[in-house]
C-alpha positions as CSV (number, residue, x, y, z in Angstrom):
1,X,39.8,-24.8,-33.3
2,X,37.9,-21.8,-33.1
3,X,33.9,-22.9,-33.7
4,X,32.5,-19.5,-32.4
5,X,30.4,-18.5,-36.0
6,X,29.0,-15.1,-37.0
7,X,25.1,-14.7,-38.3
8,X,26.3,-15.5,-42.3
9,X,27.2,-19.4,-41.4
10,X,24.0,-20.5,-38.7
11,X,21.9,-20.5,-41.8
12,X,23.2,-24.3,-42.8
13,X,23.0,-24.9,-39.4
14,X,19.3,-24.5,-38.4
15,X,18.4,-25.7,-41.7
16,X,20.2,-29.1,-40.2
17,X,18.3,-28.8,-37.1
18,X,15.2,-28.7,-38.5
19,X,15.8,-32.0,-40.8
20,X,16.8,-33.6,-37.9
21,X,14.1,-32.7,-35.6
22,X,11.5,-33.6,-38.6
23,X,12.7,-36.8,-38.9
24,X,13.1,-37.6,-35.3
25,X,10.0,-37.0,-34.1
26,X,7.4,-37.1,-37.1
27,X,4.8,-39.0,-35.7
28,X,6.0,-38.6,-32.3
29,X,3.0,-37.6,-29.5
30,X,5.6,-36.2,-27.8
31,X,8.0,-33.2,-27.8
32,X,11.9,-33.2,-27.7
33,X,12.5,-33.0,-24.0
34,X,13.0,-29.1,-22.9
35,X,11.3,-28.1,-26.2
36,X,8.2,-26.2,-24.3
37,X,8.6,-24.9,-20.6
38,X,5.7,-23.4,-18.3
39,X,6.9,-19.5,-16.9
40,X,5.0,-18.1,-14.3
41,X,6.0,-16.3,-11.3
42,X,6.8,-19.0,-9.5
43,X,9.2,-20.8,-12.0
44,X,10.8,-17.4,-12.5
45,X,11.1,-16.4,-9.2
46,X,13.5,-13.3,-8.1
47,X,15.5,-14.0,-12.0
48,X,16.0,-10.9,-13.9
49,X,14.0,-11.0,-17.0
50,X,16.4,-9.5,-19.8
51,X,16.1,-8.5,-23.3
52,X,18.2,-7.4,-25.7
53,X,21.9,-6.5,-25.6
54,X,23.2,-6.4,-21.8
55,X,25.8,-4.0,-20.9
56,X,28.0,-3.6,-18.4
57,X,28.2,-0.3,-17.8
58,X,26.5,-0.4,-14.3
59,X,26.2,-3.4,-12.1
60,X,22.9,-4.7,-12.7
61,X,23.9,-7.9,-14.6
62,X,26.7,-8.4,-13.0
63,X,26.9,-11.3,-10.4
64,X,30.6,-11.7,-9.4
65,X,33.9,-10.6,-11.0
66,X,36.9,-12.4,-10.2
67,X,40.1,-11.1,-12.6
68,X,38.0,-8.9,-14.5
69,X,37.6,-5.6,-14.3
70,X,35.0,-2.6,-15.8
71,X,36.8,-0.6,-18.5
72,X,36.0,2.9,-20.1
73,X,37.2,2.6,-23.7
74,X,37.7,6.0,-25.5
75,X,36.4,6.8,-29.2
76,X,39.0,7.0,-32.1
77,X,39.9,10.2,-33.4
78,X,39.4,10.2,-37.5
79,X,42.7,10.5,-39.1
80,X,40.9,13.6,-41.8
81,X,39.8,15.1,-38.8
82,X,38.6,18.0,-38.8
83,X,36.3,17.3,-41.5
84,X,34.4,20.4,-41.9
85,X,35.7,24.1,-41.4
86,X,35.0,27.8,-41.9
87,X,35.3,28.2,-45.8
88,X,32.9,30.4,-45.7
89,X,32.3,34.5,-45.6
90,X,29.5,34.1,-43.0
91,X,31.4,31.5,-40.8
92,X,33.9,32.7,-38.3
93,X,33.9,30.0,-35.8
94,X,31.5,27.2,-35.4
95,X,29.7,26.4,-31.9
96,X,26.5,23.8,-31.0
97,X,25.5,21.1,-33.9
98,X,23.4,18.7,-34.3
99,X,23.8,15.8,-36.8
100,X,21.7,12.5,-38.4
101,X,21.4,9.7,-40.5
102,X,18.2,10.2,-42.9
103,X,17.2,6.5,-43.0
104,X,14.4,7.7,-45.8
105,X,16.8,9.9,-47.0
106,X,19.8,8.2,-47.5
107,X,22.3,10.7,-46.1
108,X,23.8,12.5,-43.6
109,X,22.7,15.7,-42.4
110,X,24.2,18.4,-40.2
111,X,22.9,21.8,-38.6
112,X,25.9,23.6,-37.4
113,X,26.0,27.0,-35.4
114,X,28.3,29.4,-37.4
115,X,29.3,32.6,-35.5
116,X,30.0,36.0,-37.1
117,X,31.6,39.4,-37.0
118,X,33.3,38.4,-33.7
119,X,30.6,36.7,-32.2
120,X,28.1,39.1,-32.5
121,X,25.5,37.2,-34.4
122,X,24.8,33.6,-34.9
123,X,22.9,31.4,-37.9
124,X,22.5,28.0,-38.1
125,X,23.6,26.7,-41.0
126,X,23.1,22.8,-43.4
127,X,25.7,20.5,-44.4
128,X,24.7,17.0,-45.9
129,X,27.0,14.4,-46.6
130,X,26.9,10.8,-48.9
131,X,29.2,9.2,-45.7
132,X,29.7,11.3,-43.1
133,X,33.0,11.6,-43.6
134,X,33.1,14.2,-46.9
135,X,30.2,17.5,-46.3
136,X,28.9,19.6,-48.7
137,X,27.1,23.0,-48.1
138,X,24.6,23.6,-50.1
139,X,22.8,26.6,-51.1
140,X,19.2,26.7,-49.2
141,X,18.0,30.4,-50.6
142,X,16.3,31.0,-53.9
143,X,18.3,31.2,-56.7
144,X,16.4,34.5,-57.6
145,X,17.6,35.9,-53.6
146,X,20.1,38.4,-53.5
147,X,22.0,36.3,-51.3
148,X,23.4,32.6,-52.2
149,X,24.4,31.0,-48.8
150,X,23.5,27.5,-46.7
151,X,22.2,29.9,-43.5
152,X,18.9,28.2,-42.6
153,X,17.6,30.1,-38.6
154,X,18.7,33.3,-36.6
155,X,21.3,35.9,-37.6
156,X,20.8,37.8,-34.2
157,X,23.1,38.4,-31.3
158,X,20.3,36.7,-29.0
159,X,19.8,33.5,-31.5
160,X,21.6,30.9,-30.0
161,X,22.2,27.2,-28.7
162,X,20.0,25.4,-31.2
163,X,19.3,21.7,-31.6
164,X,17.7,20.0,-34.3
165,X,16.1,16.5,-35.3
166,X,13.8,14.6,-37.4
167,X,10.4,13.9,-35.6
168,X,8.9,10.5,-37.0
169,X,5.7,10.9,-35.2
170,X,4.0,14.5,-35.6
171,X,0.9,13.9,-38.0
172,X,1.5,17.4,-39.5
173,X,4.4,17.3,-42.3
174,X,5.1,21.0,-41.3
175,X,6.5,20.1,-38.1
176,X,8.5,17.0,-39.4
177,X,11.8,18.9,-38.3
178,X,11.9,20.4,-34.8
179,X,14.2,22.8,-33.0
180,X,14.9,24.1,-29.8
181,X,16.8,27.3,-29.3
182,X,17.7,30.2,-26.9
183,X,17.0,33.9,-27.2
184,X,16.4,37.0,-26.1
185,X,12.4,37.9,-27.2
186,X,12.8,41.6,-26.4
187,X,16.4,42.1,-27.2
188,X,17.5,41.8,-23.4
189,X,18.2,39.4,-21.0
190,X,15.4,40.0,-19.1
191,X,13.6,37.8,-21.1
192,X,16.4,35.4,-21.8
193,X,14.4,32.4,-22.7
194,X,14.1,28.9,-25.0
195,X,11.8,28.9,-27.7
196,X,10.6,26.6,-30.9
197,X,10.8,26.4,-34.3
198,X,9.4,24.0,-36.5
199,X,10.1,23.0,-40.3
200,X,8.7,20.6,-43.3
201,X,12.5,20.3,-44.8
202,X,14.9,20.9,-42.5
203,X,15.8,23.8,-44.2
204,X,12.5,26.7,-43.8
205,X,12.0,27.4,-40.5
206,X,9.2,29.1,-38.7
207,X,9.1,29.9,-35.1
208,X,6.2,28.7,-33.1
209,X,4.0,31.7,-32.6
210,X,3.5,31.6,-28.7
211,X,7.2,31.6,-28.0
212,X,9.1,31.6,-25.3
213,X,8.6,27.9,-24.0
214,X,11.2,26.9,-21.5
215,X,13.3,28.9,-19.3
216,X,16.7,30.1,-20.9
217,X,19.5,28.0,-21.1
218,X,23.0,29.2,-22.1
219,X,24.5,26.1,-23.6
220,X,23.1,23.7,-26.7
221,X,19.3,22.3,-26.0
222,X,19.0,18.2,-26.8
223,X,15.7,18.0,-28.0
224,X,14.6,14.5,-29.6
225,X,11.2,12.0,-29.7
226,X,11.7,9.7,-26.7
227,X,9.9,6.7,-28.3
228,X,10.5,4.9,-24.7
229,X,8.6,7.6,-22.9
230,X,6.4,8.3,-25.5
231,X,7.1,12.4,-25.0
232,X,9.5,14.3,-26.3
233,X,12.2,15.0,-24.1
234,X,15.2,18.2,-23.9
235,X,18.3,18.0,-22.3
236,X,19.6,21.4,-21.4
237,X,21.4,23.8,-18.8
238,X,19.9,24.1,-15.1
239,X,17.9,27.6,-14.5
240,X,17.4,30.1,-13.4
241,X,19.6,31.5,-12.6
242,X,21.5,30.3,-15.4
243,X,24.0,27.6,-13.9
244,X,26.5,25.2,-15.7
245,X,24.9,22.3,-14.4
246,X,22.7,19.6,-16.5
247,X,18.9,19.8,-16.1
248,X,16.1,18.4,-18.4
249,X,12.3,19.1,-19.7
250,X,9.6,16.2,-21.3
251,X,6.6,17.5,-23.1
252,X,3.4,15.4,-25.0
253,X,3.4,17.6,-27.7
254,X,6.3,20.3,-27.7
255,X,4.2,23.3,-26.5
256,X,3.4,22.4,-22.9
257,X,7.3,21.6,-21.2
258,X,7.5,20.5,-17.5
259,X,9.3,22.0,-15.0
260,X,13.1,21.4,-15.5
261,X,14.4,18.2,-13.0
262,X,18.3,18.7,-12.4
263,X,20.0,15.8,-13.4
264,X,23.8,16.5,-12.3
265,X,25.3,18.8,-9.8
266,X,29.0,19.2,-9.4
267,X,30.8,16.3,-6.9
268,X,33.9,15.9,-5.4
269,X,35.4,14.6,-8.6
270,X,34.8,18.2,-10.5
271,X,36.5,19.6,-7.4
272,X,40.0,19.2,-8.3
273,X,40.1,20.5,-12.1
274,X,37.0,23.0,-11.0
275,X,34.8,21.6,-13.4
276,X,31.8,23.0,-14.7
277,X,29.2,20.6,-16.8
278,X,28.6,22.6,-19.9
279,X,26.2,20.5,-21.9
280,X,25.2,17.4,-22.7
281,X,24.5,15.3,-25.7
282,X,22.0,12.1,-25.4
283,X,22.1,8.9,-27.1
284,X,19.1,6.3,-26.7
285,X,20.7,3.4,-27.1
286,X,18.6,-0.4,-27.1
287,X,17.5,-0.6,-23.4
288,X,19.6,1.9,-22.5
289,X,20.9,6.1,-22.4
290,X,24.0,7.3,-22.8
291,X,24.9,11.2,-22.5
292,X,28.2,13.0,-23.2
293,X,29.1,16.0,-21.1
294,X,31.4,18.9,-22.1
295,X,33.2,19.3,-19.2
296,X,34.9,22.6,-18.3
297,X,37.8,22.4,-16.4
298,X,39.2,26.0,-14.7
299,X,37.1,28.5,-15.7
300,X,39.4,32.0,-15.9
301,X,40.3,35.1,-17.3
302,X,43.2,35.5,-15.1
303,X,47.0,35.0,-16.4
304,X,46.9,31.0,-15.8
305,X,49.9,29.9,-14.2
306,X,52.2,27.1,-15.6
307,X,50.6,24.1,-13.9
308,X,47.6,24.6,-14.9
309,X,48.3,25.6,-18.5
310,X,47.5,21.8,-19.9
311,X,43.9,22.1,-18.3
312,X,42.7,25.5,-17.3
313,X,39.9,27.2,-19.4
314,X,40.0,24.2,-21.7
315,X,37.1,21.9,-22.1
316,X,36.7,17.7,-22.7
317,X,33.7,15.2,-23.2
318,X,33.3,13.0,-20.1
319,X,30.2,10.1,-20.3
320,X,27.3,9.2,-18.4
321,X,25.1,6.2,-18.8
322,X,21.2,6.0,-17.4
323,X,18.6,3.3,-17.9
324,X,16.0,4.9,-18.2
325,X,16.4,9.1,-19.2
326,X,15.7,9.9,-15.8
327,X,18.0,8.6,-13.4
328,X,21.8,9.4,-14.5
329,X,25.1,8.4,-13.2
330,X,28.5,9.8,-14.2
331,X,31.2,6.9,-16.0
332,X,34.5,6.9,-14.6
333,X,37.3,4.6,-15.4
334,X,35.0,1.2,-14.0
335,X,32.2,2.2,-15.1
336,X,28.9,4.2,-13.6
337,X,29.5,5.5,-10.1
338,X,26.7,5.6,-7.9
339,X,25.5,8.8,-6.3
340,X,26.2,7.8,-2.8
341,X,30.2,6.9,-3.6
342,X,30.2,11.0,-4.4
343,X,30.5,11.5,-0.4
344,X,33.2,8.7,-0.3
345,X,37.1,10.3,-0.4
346,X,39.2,9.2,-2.1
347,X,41.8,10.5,-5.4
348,X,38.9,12.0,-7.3
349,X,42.0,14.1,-9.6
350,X,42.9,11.2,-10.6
351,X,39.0,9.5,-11.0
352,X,38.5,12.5,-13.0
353,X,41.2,12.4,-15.3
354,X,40.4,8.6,-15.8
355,X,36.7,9.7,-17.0
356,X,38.0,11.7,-19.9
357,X,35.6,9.9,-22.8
358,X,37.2,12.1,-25.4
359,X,40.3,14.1,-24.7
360,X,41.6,17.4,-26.2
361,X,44.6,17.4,-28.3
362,X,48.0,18.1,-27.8
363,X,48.5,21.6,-26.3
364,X,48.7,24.4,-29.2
365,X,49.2,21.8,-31.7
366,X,45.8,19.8,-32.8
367,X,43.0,21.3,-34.1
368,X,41.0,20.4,-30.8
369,X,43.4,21.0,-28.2
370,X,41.1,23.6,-26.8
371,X,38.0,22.6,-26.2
372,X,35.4,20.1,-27.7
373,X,31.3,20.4,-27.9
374,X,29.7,17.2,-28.9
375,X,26.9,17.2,-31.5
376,X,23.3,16.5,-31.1
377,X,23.8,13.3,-31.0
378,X,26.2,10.2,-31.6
379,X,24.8,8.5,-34.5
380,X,25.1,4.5,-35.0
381,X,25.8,3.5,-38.4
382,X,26.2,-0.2,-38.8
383,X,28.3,-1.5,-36.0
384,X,30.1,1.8,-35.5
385,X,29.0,4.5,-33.7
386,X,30.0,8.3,-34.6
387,X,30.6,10.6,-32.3
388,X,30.7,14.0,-33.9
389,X,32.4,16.9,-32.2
390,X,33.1,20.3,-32.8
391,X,36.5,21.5,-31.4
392,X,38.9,24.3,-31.3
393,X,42.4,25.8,-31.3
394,X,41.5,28.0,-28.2
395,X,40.2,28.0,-24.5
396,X,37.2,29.3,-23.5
397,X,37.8,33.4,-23.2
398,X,40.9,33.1,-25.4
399,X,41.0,36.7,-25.5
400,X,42.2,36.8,-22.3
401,X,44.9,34.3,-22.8
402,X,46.3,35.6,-25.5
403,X,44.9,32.7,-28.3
404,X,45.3,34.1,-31.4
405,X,44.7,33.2,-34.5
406,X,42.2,30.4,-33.5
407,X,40.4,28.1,-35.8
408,X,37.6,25.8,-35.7
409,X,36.4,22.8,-37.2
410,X,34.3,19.8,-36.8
411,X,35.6,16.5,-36.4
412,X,34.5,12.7,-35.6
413,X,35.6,9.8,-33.2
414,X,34.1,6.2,-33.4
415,X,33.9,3.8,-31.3
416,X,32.6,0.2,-31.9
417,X,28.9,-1.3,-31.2
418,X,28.6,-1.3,-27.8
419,X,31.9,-0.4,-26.9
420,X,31.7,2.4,-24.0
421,X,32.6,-0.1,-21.2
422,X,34.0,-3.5,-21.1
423,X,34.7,-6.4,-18.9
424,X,38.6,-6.2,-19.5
425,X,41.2,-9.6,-18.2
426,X,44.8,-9.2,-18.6
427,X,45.4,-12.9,-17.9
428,X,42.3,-15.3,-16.6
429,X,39.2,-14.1,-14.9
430,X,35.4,-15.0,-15.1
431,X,32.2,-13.0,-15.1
432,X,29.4,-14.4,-13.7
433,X,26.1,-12.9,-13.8
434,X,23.5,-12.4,-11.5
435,X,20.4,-15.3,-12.2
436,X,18.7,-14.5,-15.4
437,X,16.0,-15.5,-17.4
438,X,15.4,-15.0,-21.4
439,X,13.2,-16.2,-24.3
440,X,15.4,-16.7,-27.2
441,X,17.4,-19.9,-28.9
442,X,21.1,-18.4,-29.6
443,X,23.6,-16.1,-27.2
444,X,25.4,-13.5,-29.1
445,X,28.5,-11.6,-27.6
446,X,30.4,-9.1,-28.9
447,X,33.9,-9.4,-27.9
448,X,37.7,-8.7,-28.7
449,X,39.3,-12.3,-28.1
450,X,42.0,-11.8,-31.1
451,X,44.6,-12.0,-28.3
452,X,43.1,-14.8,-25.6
453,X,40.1,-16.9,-25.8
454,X,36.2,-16.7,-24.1
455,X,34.2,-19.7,-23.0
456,X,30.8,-19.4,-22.0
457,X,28.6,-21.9,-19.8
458,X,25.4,-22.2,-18.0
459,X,24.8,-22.3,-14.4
460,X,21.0,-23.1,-12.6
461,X,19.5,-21.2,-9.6
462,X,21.7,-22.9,-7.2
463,X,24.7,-22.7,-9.3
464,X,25.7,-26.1,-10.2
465,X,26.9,-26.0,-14.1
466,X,23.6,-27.3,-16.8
467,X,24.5,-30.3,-18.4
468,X,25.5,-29.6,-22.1
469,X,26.3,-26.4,-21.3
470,X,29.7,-26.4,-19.3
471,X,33.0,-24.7,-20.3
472,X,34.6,-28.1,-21.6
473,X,31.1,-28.3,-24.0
474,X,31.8,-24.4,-25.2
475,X,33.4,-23.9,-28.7
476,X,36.6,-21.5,-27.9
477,X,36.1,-17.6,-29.1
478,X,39.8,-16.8,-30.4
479,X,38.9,-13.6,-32.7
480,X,37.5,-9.8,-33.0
481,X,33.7,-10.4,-33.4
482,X,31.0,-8.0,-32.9
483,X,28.3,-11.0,-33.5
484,X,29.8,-14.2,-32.7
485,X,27.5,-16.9,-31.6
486,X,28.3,-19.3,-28.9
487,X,28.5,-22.8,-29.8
488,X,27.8,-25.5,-27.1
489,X,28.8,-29.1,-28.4
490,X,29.0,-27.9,-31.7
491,X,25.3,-26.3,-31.6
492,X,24.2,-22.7,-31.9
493,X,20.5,-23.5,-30.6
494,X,20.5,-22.9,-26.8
495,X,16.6,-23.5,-26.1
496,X,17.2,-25.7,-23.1
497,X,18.5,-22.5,-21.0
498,X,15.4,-20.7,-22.3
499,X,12.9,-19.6,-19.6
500,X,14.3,-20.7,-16.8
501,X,16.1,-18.8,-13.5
502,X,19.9,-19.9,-14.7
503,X,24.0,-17.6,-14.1
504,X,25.9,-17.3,-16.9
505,X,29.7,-17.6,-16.3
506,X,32.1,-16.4,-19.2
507,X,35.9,-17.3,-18.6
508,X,37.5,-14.7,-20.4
509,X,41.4,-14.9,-21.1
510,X,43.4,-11.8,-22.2
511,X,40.2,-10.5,-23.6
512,X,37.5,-7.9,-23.9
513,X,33.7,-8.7,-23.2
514,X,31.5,-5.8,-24.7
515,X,27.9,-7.9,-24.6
516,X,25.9,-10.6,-24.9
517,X,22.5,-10.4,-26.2
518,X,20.0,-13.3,-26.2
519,X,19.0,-14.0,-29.7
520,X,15.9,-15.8,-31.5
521,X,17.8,-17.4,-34.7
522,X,16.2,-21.4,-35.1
523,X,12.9,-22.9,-36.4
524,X,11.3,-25.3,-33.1
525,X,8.8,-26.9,-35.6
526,X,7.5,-30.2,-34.7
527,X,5.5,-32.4,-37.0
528,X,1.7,-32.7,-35.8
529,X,0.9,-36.7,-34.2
530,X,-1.3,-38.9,-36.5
């Protein structure tokens, strides 16, 4: 029988717990036994202290894998993809986006780049949408303009590469909305540059008036409030020179930018598709960072000959994972790779082929078999997380390879809650982590075990299994749950493991571990002595 529960049904069961623990010890001048623990540094010793939703993406939790392996899961294309197009007179082709959920709002909101008159000039344009799914463009001039349109910023050949968000902190109401762009200040590259504009709506921008800010970069800018870091933060292109590689900038207060820090230089796995990092997209995400690269594979304008037609001049979306902004490592098939295994040899064609995140479409068929931009930024709505994308029905100087009649269009791909890497068995394995130590009363996973079974149980410093808290006293998880609770002898409440150094071992069994995260989810009240 399967007793692993989701959140809706431990209501009944605290509320038990509680009756039971009132009646017990009302009276008592003592506490349940394990109830209240002492932590200091030496009870917790060299134990990791966690919170929140563990991942497995690198290898700091992990202890010891035996029949499990890391696995990179790729998003889900949306079957109306692409969802928005150029239906427009001013929109030709659409390039860099950015995209959110309004939480005051209510709604979704996009600011796409829309070229025109064959890429010769360049707006930003609105879109808002009820789901995400279904976008509307509305009309952001006056009614009493000469002009009815959803164009918002630029219109110049030298506006370009703008990203947008929602800033929750900035006192003034002007500046709610902040963007980032490139341009050209005189008209020539000589003072190719990024710059700021700022905005009460969304909608009515004004560029800051001592533009330029940050040195140029010739690919979309990430900016965003970093409430970790408490600065704001933009992820953009390395330079100068300007140079497909990924750099970024923090700032206090989105005037004064620090010198750029380069974050990714090309390895040995970019060598064998001659890959260029084009961008990248970040995600803060719980404890953690996650960043999606356009990755542009065979830059040319020569004739490309036939085996390298399914790759050359065509871009993808690889992913990279960081914990804390700063420090980045690229995701391959396993999971992150660190920076020293970049001087190991080995089949990086095939490493890099395996660390496609999200993959073009068939060749001169899909609407994205050319090349795909991520927008500013994956948005998590619920237990699903969007990945919006703008893609094409080209390569990169299609002009040259004879793409005609190309088309463009924006398009989503979801994956679940925390689904970018798993611990993956094909038959039995276990995961056991390295020693640990959490407050909380409850263990949450999120896991695919609709095809096998997980068991979870507790192991102390010296790894001899808790009592209570074995395999044989572990309900069986048997089913697709993004918040199942463990149950140990037919209890949720898991106090006893709280605050002290302990491993935890899950046996998993055709089945997919995306998480656990220690939870807080009973009442520990105890009735006052007489």
């Amino acid at each position: 029988m399967n007793q692993f529960i989701g959140l809706a049904s431990v209501a009944g069961i605290v509320l038990g717990v509680v009756l039971v623990t009132q009646m017990a010890f009302a009276g008592s001048l003592e506490a349940p036994s394990g109830l209240f623990k002492d932590l200091n540094d030496e009870v917790a010793g060299d134990a990791l202290m966690i919170n929140g939703t563990q991942l497995f993406v690198d290898d700091r939790i992990i202890g010891e894998l035996d029949g499990v392996a890391k696995a990179l899961n790729q998003p889900v294309k949306h079957p109306k993809n692409p969802l928005m197009v150029p239906d427009k007179p001013w929109e030709e082709q659409y390039t860099f986006s950015s995209v959110m959920y309004d939480q005051e709002e209510g709604f979704f909101k996009m600011w796409y780049g829309a070229w025109l008159d064959d890429y010769k000039k360049q707006h930003i344009c609105y879109a808002t949408s009820a789901d995400g799914i279904t976008w509307k463009k509305p009309i952001t001039t006056p009614w009493n303009s000469k002009e009815h349109h959803n164009k918002v910023f630029g219109g110049t050949k030298e506006f370009n590469c703008a990203g947008v968000f929602k800033d929750p902190t900035d006192p003034d109401g002007e500046r709610r909305y902040k963007m980032v762009y490139s341009d050209y200040p005189d008209g020539t590259s000589k003072t190719a540059s990024s710059s700021a504009a700022y905005s009460p709506d969304g909608i009515h921008w004004v560029p800051y008036e001592g533009n330029p800010l940050i040195p140029f970069s010739d690919a979309h800018c990430c900016p965003f409030w970093d409430a970790r870091r408490g600065r704001y933060v933009t992820y953009l292109r390395y330079g100068p020179p300007n140079t497909r590689m990924i750099s970024m900038t923090e700032s206090e207060d989105f005037v004064h930018w620090s010198p750029k820090i380069t974050l990714f230089r090309r390895k040995k796995m970019d060598q064998p598709l001659e890959t260029k990092l084009y961008q990248m997209e970040v995600l803060p995400y719980g404890n953690h960072y996650f960043g999606l690269i356009t990755t542009y594979h065979g830059e040319t304008i020569e004739p490309i000959p036939p085996e390298k037609v399914a790759w050359a001049d065509k871009s993808d979306v690889q992913l990279t994972y960081s914990r804390d902004g700063r420090i980045w490592h690229r995701v391959g098939k396993r999971g992150a790779i660190r920076e020293s295994e970049f001087s190991e040899e080995r089949d990086w064609e095939t490493f890099a082929r395996e660390a496609t995140f999200i993959p073009w479409g068939e060749h001169g068929r899909d609407w994205d078999w050319g090349s795909l931009y991520p927008l500013q930024a994956p948005v998590v709505i619920g237990d699903e997380i969007r990945i919006y994308y703008a893609g094409a029905t080209n390569r990169h100087w299609a002009p040259y390879h004879g793409d005609k009649d190309t088309k463009s269009g924006i398009g989503l791909a979801t994956l679940r809650r925390d689904g970018f890497v798993s611990l993956d068995a094909r038959g039995e394995g276990t995961m056991t982590t390295r020693t640990l130590l959490f407050i909380g009363d409850a263990l949450e996973i999120n896991a695919d075990a609709s095809g096998g079974s997980i068991r979870v149980e507790a192991l102390d410093a010296e790894g001899k299994v808790i009592e209570g808290f074995s395999k044989a006293d572990c309900a069986e998880m048997t089913t697709d749950d993004v918040h199942a609770i463990v149950q140990w002898k037919g209890t949720t409440d898991c106090h006893l493991i709280q605050a002290t150094p302990i491993r935890l071992r899950f046996h998993l069994t055709r089945a997919k571990l995306y998480s656990f995260t220690p939870r807080i989810m009973h009442k520990h009240y105890v009735p006052s002595y007489d």
